[in-house]
PAMILO-874490 format. One record per residue (C-alpha): residue number from 0; residue in one letter; chain; x negated, y negated, z negated. Coordinates in steps of 0.001 Angstrom, whole numbers, plus 500000, padded with zeros to 6 digits. Layout:
% PAMILO-874490
{pt NUM 'a' 'A' {X Y Z}},
...
This chain:
% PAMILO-874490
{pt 0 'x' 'A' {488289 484030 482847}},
{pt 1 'x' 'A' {486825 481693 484855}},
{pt 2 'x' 'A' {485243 482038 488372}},
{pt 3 'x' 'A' {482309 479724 489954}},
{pt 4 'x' 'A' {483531 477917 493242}},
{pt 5 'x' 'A' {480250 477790 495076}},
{pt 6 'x' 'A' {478215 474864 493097}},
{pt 7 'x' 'A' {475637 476116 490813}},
{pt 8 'x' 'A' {476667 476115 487102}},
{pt 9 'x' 'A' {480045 474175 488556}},
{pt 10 'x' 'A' {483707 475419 486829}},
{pt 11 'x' 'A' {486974 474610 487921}},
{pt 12 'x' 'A' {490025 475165 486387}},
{pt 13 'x' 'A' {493566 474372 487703}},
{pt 14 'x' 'A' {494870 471168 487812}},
{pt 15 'x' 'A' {498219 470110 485908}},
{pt 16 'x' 'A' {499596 471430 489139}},
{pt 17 'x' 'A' {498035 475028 488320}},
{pt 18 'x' 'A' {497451 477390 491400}},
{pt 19 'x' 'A' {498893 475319 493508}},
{pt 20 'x' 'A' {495881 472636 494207}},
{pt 21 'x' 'A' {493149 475722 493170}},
{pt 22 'x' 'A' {490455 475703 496121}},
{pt 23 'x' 'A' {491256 479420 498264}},
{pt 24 'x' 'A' {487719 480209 498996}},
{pt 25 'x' 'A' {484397 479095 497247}},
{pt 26 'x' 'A' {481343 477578 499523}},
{pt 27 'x' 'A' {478404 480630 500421}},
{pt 28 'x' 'A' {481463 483450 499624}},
{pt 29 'x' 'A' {483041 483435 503280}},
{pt 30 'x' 'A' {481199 486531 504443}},
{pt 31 'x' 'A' {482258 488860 501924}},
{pt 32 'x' 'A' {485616 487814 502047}},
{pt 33 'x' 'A' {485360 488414 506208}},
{pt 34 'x' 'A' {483926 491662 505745}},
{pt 35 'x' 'A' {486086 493035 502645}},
{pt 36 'x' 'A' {489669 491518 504169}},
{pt 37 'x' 'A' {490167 493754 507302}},
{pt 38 'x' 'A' {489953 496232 504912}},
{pt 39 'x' 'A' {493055 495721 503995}},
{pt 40 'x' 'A' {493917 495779 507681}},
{pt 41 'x' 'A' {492175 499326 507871}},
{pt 42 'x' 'A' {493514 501476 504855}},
{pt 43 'x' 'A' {497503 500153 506063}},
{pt 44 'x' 'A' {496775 502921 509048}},
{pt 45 'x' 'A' {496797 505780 507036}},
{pt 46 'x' 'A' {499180 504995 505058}},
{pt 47 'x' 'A' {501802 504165 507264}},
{pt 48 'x' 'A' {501045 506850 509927}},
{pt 49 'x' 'A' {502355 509054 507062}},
{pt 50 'x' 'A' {505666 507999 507700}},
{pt 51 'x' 'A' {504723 509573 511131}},
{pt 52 'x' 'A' {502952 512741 510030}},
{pt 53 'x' 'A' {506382 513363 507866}},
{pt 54 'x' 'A' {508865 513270 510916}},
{pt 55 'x' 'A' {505971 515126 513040}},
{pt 56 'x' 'A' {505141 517894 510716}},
{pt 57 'x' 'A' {509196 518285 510229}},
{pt 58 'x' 'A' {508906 519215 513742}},
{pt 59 'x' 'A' {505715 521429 514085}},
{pt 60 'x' 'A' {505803 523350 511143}},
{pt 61 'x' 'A' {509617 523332 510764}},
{pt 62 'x' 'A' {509686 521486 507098}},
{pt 63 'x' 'A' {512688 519978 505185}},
{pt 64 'x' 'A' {512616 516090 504372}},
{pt 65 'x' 'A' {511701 517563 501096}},
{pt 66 'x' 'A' {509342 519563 501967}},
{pt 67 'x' 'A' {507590 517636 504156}},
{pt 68 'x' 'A' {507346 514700 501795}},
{pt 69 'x' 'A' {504837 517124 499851}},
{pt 70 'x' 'A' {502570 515087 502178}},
{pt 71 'x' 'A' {503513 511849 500440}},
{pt 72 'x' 'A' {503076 513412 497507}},
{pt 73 'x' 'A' {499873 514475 497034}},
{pt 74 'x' 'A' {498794 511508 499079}},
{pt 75 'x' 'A' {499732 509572 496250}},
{pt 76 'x' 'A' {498440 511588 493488}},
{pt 77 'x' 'A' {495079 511252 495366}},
{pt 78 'x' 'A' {495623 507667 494787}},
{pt 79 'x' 'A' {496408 508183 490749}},
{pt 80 'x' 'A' {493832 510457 489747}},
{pt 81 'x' 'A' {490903 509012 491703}},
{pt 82 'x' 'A' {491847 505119 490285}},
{pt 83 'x' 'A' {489732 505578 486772}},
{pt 84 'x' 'A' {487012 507265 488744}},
{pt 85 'x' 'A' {486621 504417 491121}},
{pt 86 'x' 'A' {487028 501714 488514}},
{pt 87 'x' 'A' {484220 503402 485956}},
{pt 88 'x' 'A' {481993 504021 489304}},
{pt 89 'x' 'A' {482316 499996 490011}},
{pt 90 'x' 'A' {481662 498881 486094}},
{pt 91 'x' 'A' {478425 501018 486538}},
{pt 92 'x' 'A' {477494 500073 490264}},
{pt 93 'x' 'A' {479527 497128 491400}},
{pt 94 'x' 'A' {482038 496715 493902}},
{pt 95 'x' 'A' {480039 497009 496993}},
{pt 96 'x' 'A' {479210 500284 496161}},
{pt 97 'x' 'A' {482729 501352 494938}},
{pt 98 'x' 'A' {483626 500177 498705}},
{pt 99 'x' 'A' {481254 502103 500463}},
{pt 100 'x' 'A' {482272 505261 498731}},
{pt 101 'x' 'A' {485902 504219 499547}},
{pt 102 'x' 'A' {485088 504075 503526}},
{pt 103 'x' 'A' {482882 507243 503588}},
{pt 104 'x' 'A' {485773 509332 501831}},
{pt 105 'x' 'A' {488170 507884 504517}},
{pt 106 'x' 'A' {486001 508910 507568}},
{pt 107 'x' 'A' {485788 512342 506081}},
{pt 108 'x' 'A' {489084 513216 505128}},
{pt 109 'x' 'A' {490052 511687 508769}},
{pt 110 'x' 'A' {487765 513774 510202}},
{pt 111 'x' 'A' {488905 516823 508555}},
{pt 112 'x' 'A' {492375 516794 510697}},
{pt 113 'x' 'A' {490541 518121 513548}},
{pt 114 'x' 'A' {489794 521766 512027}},
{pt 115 'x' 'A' {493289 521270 509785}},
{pt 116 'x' 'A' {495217 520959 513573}},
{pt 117 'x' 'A' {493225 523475 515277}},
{pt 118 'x' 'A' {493600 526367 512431}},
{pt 119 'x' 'A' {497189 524964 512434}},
{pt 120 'x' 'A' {498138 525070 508735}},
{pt 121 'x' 'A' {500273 522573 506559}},
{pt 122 'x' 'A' {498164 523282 503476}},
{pt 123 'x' 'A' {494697 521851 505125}},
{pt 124 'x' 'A' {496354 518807 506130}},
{pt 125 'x' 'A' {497290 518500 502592}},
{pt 126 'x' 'A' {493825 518663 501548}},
{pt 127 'x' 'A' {492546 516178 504190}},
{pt 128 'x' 'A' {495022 513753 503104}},
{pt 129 'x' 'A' {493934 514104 499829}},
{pt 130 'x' 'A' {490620 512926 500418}},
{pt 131 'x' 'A' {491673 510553 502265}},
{pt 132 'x' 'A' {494059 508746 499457}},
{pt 133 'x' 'A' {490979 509315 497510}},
{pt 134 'x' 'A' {489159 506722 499867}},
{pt 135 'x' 'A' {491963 504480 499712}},
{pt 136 'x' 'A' {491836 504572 496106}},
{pt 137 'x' 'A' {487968 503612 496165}},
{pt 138 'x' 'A' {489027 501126 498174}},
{pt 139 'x' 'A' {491809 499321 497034}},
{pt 140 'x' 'A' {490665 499856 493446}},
{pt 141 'x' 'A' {487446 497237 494518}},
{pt 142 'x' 'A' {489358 495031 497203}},
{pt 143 'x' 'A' {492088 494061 495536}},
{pt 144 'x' 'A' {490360 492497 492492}},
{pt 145 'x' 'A' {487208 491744 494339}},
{pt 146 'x' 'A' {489459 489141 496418}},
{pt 147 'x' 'A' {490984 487862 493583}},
{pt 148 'x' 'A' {487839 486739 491661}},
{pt 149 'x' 'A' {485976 485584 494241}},
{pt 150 'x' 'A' {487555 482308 493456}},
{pt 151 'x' 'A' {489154 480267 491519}},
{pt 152 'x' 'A' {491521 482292 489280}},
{pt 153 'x' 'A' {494152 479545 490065}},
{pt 154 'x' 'A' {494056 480206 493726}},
{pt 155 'x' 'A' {494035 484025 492999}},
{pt 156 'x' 'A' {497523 484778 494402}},
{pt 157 'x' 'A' {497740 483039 497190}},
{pt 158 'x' 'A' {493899 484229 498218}},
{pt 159 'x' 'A' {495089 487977 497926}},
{pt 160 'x' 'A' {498302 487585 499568}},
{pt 161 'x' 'A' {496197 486249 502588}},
{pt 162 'x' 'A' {493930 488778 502174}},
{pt 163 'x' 'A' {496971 490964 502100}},
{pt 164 'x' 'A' {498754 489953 505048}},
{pt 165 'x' 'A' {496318 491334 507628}},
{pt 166 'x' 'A' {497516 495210 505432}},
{pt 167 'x' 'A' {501098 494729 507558}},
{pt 168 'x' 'A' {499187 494263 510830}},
{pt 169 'x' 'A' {497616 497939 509614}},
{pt 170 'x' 'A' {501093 498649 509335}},
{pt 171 'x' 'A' {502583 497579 512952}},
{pt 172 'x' 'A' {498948 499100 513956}},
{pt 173 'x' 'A' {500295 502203 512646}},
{pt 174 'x' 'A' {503634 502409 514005}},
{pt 175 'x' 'A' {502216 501568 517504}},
{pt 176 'x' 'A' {499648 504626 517168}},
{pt 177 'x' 'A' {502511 506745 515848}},
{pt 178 'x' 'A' {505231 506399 518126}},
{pt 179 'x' 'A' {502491 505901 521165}},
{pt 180 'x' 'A' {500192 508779 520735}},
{pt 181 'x' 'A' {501731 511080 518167}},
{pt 182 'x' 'A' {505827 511352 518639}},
{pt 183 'x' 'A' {505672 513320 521840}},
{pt 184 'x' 'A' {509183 511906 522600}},
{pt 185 'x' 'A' {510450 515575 522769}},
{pt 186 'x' 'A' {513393 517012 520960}},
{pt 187 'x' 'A' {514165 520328 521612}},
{pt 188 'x' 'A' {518500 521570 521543}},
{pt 189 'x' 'A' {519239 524704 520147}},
{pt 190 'x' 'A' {519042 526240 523230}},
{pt 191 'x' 'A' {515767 525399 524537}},
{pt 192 'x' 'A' {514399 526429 521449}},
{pt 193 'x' 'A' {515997 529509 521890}},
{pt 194 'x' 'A' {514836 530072 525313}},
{pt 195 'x' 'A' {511175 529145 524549}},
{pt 196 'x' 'A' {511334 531785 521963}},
{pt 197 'x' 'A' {512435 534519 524222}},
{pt 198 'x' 'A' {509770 533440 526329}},
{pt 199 'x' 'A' {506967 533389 524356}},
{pt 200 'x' 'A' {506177 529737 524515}},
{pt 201 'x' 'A' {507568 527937 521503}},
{pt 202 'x' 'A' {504650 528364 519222}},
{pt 203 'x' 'A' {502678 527153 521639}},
{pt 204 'x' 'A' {505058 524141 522146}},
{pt 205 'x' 'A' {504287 523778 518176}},
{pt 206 'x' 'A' {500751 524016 518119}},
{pt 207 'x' 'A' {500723 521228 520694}},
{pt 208 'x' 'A' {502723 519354 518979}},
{pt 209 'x' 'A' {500491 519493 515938}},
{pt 210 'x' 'A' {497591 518890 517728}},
{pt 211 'x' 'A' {498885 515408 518943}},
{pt 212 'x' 'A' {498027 513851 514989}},
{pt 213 'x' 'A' {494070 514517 515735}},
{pt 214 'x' 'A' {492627 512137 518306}},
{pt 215 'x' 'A' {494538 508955 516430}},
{pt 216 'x' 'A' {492718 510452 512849}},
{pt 217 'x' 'A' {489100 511076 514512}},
{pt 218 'x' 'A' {489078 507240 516055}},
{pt 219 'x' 'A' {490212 505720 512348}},
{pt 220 'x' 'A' {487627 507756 510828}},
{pt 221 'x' 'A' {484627 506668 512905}},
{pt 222 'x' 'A' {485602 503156 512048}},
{pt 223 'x' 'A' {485463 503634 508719}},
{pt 224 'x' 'A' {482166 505185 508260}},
{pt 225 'x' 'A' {480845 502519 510476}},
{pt 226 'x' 'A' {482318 499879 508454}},
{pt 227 'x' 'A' {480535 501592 505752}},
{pt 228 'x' 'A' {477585 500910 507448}},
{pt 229 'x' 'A' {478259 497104 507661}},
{pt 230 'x' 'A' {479091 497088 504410}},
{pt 231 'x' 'A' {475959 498273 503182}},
{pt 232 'x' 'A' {473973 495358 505211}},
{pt 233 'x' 'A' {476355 492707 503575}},
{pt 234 'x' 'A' {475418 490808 500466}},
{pt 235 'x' 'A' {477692 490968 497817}},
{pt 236 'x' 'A' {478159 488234 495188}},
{pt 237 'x' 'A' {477941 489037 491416}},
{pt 238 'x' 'A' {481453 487705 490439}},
{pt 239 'x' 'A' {482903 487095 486749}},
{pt 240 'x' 'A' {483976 490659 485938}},
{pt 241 'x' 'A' {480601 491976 486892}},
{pt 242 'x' 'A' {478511 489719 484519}},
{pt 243 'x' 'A' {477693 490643 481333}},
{pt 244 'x' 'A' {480204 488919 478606}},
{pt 245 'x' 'A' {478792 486400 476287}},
{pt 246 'x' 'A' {480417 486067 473061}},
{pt 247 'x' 'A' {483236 488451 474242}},
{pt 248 'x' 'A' {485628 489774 471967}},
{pt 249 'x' 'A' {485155 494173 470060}},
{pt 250 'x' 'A' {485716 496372 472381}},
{pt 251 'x' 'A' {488649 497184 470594}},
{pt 252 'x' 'A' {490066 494535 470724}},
{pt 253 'x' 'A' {489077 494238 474711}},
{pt 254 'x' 'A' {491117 497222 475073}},
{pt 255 'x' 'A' {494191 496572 473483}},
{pt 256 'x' 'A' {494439 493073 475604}},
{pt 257 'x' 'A' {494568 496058 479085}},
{pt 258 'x' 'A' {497876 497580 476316}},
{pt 259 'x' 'A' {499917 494072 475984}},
{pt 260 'x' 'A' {503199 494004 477203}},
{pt 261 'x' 'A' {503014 491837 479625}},
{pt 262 'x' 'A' {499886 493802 481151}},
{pt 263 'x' 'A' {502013 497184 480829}},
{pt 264 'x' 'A' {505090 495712 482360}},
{pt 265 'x' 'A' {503435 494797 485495}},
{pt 266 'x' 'A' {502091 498155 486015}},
{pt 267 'x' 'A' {505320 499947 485433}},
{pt 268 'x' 'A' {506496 496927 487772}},
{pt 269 'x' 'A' {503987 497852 490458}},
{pt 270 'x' 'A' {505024 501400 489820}},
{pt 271 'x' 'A' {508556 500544 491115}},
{pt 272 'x' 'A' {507551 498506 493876}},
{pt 273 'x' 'A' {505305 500978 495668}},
{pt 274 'x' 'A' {507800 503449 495330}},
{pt 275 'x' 'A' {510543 501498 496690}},
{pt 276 'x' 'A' {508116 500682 500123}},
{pt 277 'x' 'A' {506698 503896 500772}},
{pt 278 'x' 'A' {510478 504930 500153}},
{pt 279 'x' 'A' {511741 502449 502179}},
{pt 280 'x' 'A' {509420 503209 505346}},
{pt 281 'x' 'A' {509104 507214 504602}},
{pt 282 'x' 'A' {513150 507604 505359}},
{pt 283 'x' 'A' {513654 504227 507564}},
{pt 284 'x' 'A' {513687 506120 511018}},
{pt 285 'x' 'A' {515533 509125 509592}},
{pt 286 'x' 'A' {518239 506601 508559}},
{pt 287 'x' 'A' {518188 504583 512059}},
{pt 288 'x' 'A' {518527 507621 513942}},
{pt 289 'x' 'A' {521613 509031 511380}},
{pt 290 'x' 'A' {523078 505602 511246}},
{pt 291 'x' 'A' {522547 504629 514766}},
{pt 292 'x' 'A' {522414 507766 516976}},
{pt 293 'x' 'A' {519184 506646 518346}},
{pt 294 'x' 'A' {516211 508735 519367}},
{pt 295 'x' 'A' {512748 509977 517898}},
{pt 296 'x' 'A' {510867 506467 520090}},
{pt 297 'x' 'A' {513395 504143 519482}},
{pt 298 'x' 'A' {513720 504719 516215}},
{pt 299 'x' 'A' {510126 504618 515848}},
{pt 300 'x' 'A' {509379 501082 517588}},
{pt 301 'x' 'A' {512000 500094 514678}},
{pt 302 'x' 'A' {510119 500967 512390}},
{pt 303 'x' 'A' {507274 498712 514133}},
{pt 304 'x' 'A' {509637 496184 513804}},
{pt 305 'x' 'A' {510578 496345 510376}},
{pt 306 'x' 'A' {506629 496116 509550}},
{pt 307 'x' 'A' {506283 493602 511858}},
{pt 308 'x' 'A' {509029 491744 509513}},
{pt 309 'x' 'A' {506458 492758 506991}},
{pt 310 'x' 'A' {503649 490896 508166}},
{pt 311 'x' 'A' {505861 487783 509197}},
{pt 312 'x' 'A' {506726 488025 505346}},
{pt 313 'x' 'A' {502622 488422 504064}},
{pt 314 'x' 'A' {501548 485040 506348}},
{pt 315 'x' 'A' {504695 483239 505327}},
{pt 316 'x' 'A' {503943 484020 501813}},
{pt 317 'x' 'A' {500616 483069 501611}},
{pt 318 'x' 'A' {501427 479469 503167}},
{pt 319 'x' 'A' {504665 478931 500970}},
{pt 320 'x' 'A' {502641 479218 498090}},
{pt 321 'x' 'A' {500694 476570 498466}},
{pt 322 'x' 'A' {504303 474851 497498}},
{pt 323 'x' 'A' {505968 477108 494889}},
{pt 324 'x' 'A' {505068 478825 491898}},
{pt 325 'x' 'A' {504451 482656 492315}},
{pt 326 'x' 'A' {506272 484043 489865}},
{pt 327 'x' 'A' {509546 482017 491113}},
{pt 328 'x' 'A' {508901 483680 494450}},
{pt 329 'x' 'A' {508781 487250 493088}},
{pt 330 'x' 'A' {511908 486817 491346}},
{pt 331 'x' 'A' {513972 485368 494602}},
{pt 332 'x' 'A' {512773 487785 497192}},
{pt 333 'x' 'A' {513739 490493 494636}},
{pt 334 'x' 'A' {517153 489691 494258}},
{pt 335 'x' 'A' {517463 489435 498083}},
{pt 336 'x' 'A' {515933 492874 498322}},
{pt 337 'x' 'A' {518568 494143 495741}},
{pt 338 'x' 'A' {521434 492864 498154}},
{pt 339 'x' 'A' {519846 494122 501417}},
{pt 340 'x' 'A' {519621 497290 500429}},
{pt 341 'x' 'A' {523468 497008 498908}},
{pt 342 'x' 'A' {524435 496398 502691}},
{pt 343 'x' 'A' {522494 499668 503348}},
{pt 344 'x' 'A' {523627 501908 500926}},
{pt 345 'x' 'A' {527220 500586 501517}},
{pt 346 'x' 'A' {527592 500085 505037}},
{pt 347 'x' 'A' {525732 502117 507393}},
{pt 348 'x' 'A' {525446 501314 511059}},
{pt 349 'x' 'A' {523713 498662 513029}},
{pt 350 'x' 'A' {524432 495960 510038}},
{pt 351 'x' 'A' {522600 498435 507853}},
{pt 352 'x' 'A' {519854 499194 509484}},
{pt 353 'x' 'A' {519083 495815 510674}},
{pt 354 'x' 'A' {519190 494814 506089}},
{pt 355 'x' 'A' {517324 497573 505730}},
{pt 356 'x' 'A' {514536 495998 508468}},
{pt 357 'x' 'A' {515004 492639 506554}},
{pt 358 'x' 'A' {513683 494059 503489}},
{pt 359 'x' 'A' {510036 494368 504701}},
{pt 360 'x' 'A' {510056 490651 504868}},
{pt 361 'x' 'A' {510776 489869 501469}},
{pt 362 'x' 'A' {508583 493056 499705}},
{pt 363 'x' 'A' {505957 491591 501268}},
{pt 364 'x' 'A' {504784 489494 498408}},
{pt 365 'x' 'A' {505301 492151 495940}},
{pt 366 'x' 'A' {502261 493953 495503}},
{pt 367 'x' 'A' {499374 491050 496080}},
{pt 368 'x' 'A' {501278 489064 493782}},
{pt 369 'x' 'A' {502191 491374 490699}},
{pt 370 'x' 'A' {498542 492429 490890}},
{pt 371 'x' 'A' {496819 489214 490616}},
{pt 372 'x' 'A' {499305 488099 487479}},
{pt 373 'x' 'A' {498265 491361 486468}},
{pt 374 'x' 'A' {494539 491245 486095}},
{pt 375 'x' 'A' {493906 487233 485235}},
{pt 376 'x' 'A' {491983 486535 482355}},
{pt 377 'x' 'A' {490735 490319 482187}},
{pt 378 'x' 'A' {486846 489256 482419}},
{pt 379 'x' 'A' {484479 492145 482242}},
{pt 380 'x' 'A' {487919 494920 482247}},
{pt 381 'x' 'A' {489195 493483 485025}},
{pt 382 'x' 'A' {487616 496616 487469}},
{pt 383 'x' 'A' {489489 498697 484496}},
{pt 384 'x' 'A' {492834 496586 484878}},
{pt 385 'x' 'A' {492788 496694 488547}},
{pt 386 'x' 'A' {492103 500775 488964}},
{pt 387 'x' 'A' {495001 501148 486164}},
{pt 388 'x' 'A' {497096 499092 488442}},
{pt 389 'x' 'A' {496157 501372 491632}},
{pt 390 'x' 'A' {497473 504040 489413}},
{pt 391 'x' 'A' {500590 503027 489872}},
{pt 392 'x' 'A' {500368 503628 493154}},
{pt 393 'x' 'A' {501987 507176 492164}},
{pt 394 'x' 'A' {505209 506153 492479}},
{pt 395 'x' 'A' {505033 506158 495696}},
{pt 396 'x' 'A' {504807 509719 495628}},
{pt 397 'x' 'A' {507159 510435 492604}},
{pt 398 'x' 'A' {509634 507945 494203}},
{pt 399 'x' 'A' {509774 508962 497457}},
{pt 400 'x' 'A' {510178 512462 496250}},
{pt 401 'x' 'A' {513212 511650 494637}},
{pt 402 'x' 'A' {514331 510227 497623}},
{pt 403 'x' 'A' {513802 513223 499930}},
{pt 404 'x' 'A' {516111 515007 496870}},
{pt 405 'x' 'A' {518790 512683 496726}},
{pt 406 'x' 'A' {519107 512496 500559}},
{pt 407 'x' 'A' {519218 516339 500377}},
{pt 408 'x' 'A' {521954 516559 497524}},
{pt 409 'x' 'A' {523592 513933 496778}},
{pt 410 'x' 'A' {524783 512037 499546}},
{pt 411 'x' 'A' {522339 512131 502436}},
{pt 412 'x' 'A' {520279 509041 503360}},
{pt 413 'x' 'A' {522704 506183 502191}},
{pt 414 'x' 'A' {522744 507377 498863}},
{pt 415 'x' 'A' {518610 508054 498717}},
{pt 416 'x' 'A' {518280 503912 499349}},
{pt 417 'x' 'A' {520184 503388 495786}},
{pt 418 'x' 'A' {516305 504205 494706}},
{pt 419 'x' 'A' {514318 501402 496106}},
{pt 420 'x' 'A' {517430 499301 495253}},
{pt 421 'x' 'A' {516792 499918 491591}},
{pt 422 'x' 'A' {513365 499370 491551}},
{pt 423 'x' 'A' {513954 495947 492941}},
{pt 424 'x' 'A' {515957 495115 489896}},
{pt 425 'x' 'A' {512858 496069 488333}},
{pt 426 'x' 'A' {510611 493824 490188}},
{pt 427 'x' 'A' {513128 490826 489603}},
{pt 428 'x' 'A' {513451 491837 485936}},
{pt 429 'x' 'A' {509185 491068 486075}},
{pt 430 'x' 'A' {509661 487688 488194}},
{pt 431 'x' 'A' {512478 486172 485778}},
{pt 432 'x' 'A' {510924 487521 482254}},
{pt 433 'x' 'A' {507853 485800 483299}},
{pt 434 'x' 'A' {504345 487292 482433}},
{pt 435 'x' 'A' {501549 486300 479743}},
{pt 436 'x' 'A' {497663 486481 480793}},
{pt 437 'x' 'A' {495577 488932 478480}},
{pt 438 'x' 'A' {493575 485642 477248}},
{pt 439 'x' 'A' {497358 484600 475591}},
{pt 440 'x' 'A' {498346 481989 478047}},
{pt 441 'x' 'A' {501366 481870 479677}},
{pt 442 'x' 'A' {501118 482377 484151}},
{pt 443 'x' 'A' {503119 479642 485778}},
């Protein structure tokens, strides 16, 4: 596949020096990539204030880590099931549209923590936040590959990981909100609860505890459904994918390219790697405050810290890559990841934790990366490649699951890290096999 870079009838392909001299973004295509990239800023909220909501609803509605990373869970599923949807909705309509339907399933499932809090039941929050992974799905099934063929498929990686890096600054967003406006900074001993129960007041104390997720969730959806809005005035170009294909191949044929190996691979790949972040994050202030002995705050401006790492890694990223190969940077920052979280699992404490921070900065290039080896040379499937690949997002519910039962059973929270350590083996596995485009040549 091959993607215009602003001159008429113009086609460029890479040099002998492949991605790395590819043009990042084609003349007359700045706008859409201004309005689709702080997307990626926007959907990071919501996902990371999950690793919020988990600790909070612990609290308010008295839930195990196990049970309380239902919310993970079907957060994720949202996220699976809703992929196909969005991808056969974008084939039909295009990816503005796919977009729009993205942001307007956000707002609403944002909105819908205001009755969820007020009734005061785990189940509706549930609900809302699966309609709001269902957004998210809309949405990153239609960013992600939209940014990646808007210009030169050469440039592709390093174009999404800068699109990507402004998703950690969601992130640190997140953690601010979080630890700012939700954690109350209130742990109740034994005894106080005790005495608030005698008195009459400790539901109460719940209910207001639960009611401190709303005001953060009504503000992110209003700026989604106006983004919606600006969306809809914004003019979007027809790219590669969405043109009819000349001379292309049977459709069954089309089809089996999306079953290669190498295509399969990366989405069992990506399956690891989500898992292993939303893991990662999900359980990182339960481990600083059992490894450290700090409190609810601190060990929530941590976790700021460790996505700050994050977006120091996504920025970094995108500039080294104008010097090295992709696929050579996957592989590396994997088999750091694989030792960090060796010091974690291993040795506990302030060393620990501060590895375990470290890994955000080398995940980082993970997911942009994988999924733009992923989908090049897909042509017309590549909306079908790309909500396949979203998909995978499921393991960050099946994953962090495991987690919660692991740090239950077997060990407590050292022993639940072993999981995101393994999937990093995975992701190096990816980097070091090297991958093969669906068009049969071979990605640098």
């Amino acid at each position: 596949m091959s993607n215009s870079t602003g001159s008429i009838g113009s086609e460029r392909r890479p040099s002998s020096n492949g991605e790395l001299s590819a043009p990042l973004i084609p003349k007359g295509r700045l706008l859409p990539f201004l309005m689709v990239t702080p997307l990626f800023y926007l959907w990071a909220i919501p996902n990371n204030l999950n690793d919020i909501l988990i600790l909070q609803f612990m609290k308010s509605f008295g839930l195990d880590r196990s049970g309380a990373a239902d919310l993970q869970f079907w957060f994720y599923v949202a996220y699976a099931l809703l992929a196909i949807p969005a991808g056969m909705l974008m084939r039909r309509f295009g990816y503005k549209t796919g977009i729009m339907t993205g942001l307007i399933l956000l707002g609403t499932g944002c909105w819908m923590f205001f009755p969820a809090a007020h009734l005061g039941r785990f189940s509706f929050f549930l609900v809302a936040q699966f309609v709001i992974a269902s957004g998210l799905s809309f949405l990153e099934t239609g960013a992600n590959p939209f940014i990646a063929e808007l210009g030169d498929s050469g440039s592709s990686e390093r174009r999404l990981n800068l699109s990507q890096a402004f998703n950690p600054l969601g992130d640190i967003t997140a953690g601010l909100l979080g630890t700012v406006f939700i954690f109350s900074g209130v742990e109740l001993s034994t005894v106080q609860v005790d005495t608030m129960k005698r008195a009459g007041t400790y539901l109460a104390y719940l209910h207001s505890e639960t009611l401190r997720v709303v005001n953060p969730y009504l503000v992110l959806g209003t700026v989604a459904l106006f983004w919606a809005v600006m969306i809809g005035f914004t003019k979007f170009p027809v790219l590669g994918g969405e043109r009819p294909a000349h001379g292309a191949a049977p459709a069954n044929v089309e089809h089996g390219r999306l079953l290669r190996w190498s295509f399969a691979f990366a989405v069992f790949v990506q399956f690891l790697y989500v898992g292993a972040q939303i893991g990662t994050w999900s359980y990182f202030i339960p481990y600083v405050k059992f490894s450290t002995g700090l409190g609810e705050k601190p060990a929530g401006y941590m976790l700021t810290g460790t996505l700050a790492a994050f977006a120091v890694g996504r920025f970094s990223s995108a500039w080294l890559m104008k010097h090295f190969h992709a696929r050579s940077m996957l592989t590396l920052y994997a088999v750091v990841n694989v030792a960090l979280c060796m010091a974690a699992v291993t040795t506990p404490g302030w060393f620990g934790m501060c590895c375990l921070l470290a890994t955000s900065i080398f995940m980082s290039i993970m997911f942009p990366t994988i999924f733009a080896l992923a989908i090049k040379g897909m042509g017309d499937k590549t909306k079908t490649a790309g909500s396949i690949l979203i998909m995978s997002l499921l393991g960050g519910a099946v994953i962090t699951k495991l987690m919660g039962i692991l740090s239950i059973h077997r060990g407590g929270l050292q022993a639940a890290y072993v999981v995101p350590l393994v999937c990093y083996i995975g992701v190096a596995l990816y980097g070091w096999l090297g991958t093969t485009h669906p068009d049969g040549q071979p990605a640098h």
